[in-house]
N, C-alpha and C positions, 0 to 999 in steps of 0.2 A: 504494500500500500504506500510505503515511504516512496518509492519509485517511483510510483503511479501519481503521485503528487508532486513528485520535482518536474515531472515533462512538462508542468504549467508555472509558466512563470510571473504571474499575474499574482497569484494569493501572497499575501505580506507579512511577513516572520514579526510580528512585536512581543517584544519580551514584558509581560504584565503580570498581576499578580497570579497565581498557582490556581488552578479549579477550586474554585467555590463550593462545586457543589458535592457532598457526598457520596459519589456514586460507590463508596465499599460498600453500603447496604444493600443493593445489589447483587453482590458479588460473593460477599464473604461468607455467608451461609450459601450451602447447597439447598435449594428451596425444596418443598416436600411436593410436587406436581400430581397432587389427589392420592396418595397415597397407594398408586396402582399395583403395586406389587412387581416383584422382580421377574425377569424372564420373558418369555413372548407374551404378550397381552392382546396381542388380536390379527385379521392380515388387513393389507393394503395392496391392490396391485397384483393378484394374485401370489405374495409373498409375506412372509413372517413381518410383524410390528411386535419390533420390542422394545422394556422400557426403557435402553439405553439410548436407543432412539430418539420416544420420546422427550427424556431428561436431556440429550442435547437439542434438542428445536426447542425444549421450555426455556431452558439457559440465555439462547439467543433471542426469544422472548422479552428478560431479562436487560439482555444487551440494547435491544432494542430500543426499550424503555428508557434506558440510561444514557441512551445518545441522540433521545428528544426524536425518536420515531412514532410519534402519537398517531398519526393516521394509520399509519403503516401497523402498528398495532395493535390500534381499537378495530381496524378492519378484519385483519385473520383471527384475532381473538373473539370477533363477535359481541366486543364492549363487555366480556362476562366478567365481572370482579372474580378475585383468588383465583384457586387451582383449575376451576374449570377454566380460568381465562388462557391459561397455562396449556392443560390439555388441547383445547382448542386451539389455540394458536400451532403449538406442534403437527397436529393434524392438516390443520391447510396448509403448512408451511408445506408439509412432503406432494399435497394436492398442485400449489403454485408452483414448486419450482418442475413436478413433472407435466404439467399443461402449457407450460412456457418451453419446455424444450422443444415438446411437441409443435407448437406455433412458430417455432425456429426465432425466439424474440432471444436475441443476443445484444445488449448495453454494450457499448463501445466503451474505451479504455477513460476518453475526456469526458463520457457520461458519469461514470462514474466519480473519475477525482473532482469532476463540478460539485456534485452533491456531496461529497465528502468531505468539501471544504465547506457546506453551506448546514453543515449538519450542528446545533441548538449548545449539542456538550465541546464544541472546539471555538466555538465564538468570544471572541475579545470586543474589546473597543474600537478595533477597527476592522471588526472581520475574522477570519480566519486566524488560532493563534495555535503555531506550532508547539510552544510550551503545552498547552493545554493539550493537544493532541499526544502527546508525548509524554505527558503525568498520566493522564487516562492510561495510554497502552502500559503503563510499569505498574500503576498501582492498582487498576481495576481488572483489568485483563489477566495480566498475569498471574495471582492468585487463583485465580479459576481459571487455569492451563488454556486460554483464549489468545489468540492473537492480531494479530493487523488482519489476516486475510478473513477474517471472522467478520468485520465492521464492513470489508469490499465483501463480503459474503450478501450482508445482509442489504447493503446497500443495488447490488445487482436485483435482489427479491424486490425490494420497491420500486424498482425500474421497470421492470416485469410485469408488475403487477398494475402500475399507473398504466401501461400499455396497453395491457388487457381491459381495466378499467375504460381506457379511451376506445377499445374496439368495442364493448359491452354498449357506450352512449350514443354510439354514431347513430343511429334511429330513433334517439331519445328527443321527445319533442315536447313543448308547452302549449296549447293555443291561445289566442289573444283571450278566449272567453273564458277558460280553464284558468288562465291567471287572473281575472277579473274578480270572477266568482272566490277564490280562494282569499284573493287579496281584501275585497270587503269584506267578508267572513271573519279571518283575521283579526283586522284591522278594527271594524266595527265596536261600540260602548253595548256591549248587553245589559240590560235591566232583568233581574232577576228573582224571583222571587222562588222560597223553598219550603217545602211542609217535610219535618222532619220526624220521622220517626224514629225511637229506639224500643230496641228489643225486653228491655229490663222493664216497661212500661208495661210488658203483656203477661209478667210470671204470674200477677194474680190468677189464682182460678187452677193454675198447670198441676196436674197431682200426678207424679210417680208413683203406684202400685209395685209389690215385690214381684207379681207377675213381667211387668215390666222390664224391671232390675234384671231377673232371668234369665230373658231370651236377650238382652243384651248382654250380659256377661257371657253367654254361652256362645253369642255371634263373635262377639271382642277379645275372647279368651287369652291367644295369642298377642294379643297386645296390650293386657291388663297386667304389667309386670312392676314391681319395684324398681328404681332408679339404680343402675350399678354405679358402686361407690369407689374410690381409692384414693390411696397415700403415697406421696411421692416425696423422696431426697432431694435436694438441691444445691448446688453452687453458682455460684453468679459472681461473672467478671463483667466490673463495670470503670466507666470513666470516673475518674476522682471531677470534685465540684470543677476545678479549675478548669480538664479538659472539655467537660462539658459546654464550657462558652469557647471552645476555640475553632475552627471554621477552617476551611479548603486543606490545603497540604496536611496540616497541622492533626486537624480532627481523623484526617485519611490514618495517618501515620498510626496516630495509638488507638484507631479501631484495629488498624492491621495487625497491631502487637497483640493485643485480645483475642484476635482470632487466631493467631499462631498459637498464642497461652493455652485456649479453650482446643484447637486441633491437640495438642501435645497432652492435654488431659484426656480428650478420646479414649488416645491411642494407650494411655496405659490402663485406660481400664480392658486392655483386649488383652492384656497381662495377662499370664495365665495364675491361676487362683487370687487374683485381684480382686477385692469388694469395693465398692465405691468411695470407702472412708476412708484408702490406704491411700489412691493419689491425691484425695482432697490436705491429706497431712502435707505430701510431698511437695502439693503446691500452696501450699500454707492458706488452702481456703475454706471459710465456716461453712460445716455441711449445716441447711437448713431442712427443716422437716413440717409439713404439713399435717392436719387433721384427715379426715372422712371429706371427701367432697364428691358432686357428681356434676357433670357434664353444663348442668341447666345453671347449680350455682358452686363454682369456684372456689377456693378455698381464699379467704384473703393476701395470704402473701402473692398470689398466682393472677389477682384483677388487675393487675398493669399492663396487661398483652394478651388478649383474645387466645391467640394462638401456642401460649402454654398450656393452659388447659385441655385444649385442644389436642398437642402433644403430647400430654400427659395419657390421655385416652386411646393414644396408638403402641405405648408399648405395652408389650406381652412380658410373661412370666419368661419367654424362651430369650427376646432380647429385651431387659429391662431398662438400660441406659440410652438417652435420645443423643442424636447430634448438635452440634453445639445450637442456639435454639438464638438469631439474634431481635433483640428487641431495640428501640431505639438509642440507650447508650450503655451496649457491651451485649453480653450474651447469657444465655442460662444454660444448664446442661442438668436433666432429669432425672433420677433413679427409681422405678416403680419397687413399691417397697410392699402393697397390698392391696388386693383387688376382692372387693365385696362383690361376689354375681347380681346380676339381676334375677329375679325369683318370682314366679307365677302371684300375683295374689290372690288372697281366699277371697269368695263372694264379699263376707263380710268387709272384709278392706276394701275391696273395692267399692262398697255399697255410693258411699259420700262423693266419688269420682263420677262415677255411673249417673246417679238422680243429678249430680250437676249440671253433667253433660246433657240428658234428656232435656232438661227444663229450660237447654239453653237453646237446645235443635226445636225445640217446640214452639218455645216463645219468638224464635227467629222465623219460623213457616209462619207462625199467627201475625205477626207485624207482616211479613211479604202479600200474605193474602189482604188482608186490613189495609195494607198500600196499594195493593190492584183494585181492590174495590173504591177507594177513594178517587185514585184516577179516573177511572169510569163515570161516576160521581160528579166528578170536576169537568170532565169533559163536554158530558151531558147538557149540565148544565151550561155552560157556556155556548153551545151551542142553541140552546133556546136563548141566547141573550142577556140571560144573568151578567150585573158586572160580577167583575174575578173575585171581590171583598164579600159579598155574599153569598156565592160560590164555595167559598172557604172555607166562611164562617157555618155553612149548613152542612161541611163534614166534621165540623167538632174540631179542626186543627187550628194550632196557633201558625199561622205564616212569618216569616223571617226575612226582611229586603235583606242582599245582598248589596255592598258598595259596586258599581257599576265597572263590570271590566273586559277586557279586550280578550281576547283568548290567543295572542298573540301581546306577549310582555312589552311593552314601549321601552327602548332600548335606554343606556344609561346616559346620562350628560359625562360629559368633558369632564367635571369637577369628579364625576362620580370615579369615572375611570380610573383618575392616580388615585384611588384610594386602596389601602394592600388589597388585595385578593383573599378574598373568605375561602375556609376550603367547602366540600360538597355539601357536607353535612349542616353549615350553616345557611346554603343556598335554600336548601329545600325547606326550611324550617318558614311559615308564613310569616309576610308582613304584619304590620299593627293592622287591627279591624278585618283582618282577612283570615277565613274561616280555613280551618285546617285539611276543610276534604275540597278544597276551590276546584284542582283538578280532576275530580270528580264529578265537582258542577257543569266545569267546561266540555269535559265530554259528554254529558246527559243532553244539554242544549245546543251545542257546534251545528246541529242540521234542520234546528227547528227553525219555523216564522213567528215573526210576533204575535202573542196568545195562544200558543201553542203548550201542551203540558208535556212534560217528559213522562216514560215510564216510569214503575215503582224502580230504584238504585240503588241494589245490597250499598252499604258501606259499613266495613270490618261487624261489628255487633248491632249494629244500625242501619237505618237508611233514609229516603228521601225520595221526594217528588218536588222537581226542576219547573217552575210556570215562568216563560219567557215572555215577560210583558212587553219591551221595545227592543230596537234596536238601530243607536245613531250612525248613521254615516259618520267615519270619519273624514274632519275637518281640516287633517295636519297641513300647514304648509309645505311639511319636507315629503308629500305622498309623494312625489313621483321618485326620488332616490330611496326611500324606502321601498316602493315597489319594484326598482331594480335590484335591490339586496334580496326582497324577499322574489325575487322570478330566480336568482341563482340557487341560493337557498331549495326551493321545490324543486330546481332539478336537481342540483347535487341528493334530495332526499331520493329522487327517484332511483339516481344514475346507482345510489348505493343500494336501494331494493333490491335491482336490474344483479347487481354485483353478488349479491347474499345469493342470491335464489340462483346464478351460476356457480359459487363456491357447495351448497348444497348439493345440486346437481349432479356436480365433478366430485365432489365425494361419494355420492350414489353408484356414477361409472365405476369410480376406483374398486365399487366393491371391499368398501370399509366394513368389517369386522370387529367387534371386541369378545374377548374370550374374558372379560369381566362385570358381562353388562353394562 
């Protein structure tokens, strides 16, 4: 790759500070890619998929990630958070690079070092920075046996695939009325109004009989078990307070040492007659010890990271010790010490589970029908010309205005923009005055006309019926630049449908298999 970057003499060598950003988390754990188990796990191609396979296309997954390949990744992955994002990405990956051979789509040498100088993790101040590319390949790559042709590896795949992407669109079209219709839709203020119903409103009256209880524990049996419980050992190497605030080279460097420290304790627990307390001595670290926990709640030392617990619940009696396990500053490493089974319960245990769940499946069909019928109701009526307010009021519901909203978010202001970036979890959480199931609302109403009522709308324990009282044109001055962002917009949604439904397809052909379900 260093080669394949000097034939261009254009990109600009400035020496600035060291990568910022931590890419050894990354790197430094071998990540757990679903836990599939070792050996062949299914065919592809009429030939064997195993999982060293898969664990290298997940790796490069990984790699991927780390060098600011987001489309390139959210695309083969499928957008799926964790391991399935993993699995799947591995899987197209073997699909893309053997449908690209077959189309004879070969990236040229300067296609390549273009985008590889244009690539998110080697970026400076002025562009392209060799230092940066150069810390990467020592300190992220080489840890996990990766190398330069690894990044021209992955980088050829996105070549490929943008190729295929542009042969997939070439038929892909919008019409003037199709963008019209969508773009006032959009765009448009809905007035909304909601009769909500919940479920817990209808237990009165609900009576479980032991009849009942019966033929549901006897249909449910297999799934009426006690929580399996267990106890796990622990050491944890971590950054002292100081490392913790130090950043690029710096923070790289003594997570590297942690991860060699935490490697080099593995390995002596594969000593032979080794227990987990003798290398904790040798490396002078407090073995810590947990209570009884199971799956649903954690043991408190262990709610700092999802994913020890999680860990905790894949080893066996046969291998008790996990691989170094990293969390955001340092690493954990597990020892299962005892394992409570899961165990059938008796009726009687079960009784208080059983009547809960009954009374909860009950009172949720009785709200569901109680919302068809009110629809009906509302409808009717309206149609004989009732206004909507006594319409409402003659089904006994309280109604709820909604604050009036677009079903397409108005984009942010300029001031908005410099403001840091929230991560996901805060995006999704609603505005002030805005109701927690909104997009829920937005899809009940997206296709109705004004006065129009929605169906009844399971939501989670609850539900609702949607009466769309108006709907403004919008007035924006900036419509028509808006309506050119949002015509790209609907096509790139389409061009990536177009895209899914031939990765699907070509997985079909391949005659994809798992011998793991």
């Amino acid at each position: 790759m260093m080669k394949l970057l000097r034939r261009h003499k254009d990109w600009l060598m400035i020496v600035i500070a060291i990568l910022a950003i931590p890419f050894v988390f990354y790197f430094v754990q071998r990540p757990d890619y679903g836990a599939m188990g070792r050996g062949d796990v299914g065919q592809i191609y009429g030939r064997k998929l195993t999982q060293l396979e898969i664990d290298g296309n997940a790796r490069l997954g990984g790699l991927a990630q780390a060098l600011g390949m987001s489309e390139f990744w959210e695309t083969l992955s499928l957008r799926q958070p964790g391991n399935g994002g993993y699995g799947t990405f591995a899987v197209n990956l073997i699909v893309l690079r053997h449908e690209a051979q077959l189309l004879g789509i070969r990236p040229s040498p300067s296609e390549l070092a273009d985008v590889v100088r244009k690539l998110p993790a080697f970026q400076g101040e002025s562009g392209f920075d060799m230092n940066k590319f150069s810390d990467f390949v020592r300190a992220a790559l080489g840890p996990m046996g990766l190398g330069e042709e690894h990044i021209e590896q992955l980088v050829r795949d996105e070549l490929c695939l943008n190729e295929i992407r542009r042969l997939l669109a070439a038929g892909i079209t919008i019409s003037k009325g199709e963008l019209d219709e969508n773009f006032q839709r959009g765009y448009d203020k809905f007035h909304v109004t909601v009769i909500r119903f919940r479920s817990a409103d209808f237990n009165n009256g609900i009576t479980v009989n032991d009849e009942d209880v019966q033929k549901y524990y006897d249909a449910h049996k297999a799934e009426l078990k006690t929580d399996e419980k267990r106890k796990v050992q622990f050491v944890q190497l971590g950054l002292t307070e100081e490392q913790k605030k130090a950043t690029g080279k710096e923070r790289i460097d003594a997570l590297q040492k942690l991860s060699d420290r935490a490697t080099d304790f593995t390995q002596a627990l594969l000593d032979k007659g080794a227990d987990f307390k003798q290398p904790a001595e040798k490396f002078q670290l407090p073995v810590h010890e947990t209570g009884e926990f199971t799956a649903a709640a954690p043991d408190p030392q262990l709610k700092g990271d999802p994913q020890l617990s999680a860990a905790a619940f894949k080893l066996t009696v046969q291998e008790p010790n996990s691989d170094p396990i990293q969390v955001a500053d340092g690493f954990y490493i597990l020892h299962l010490t005892e394992v409570s089974e899961a165990r059938p319960l008796t009726l009687e245990e079960a009784k208080p589970k059983i009547v809960d769940a009954l009374k909860k499946s009950r009172s949720r069909e009785l709200m569901s029908t109680k919302g068809a019928e009110a629809v009906n109701q509302l409808r009717e009526a309206m149609k004989s010309g009732q206004p909507l307010e006594a319409a409402i009021q003659k089904t006994g519901a309280k109604p709820e205005k909604i604050p009036p909203f677009s079903l397409i978010e108005e984009e942010k202001t300029k001031s908005e923009d410099k403001e840091p970036k929230k991560d996901e979890s805060e995006d999704k959480e609603p505005k002030k005055d805005e109701p927690a199931d909104l997009t829920a609302i937005k899809d009940a109403v997206a296709f109705l006309n004004a006065g129009e009522i929605s169906d009844f709308s399971p939501s989670d324990e609850n539900g609702f019926i949607a009466i769309l009282e108006k709907r403004e044109p919008s007035t924006d001055a900036n419509a028509a630049e808006k309506k050119a962002a949002f015509e790209k917009r609907l096509l790139d949604n389409k061009q990536r449908v177009v895209l899914y439904e031939w990765l699907h397809d070509r997985q079909q052909a391949a005659g994809l298999q798992s011998t793991k379900g």
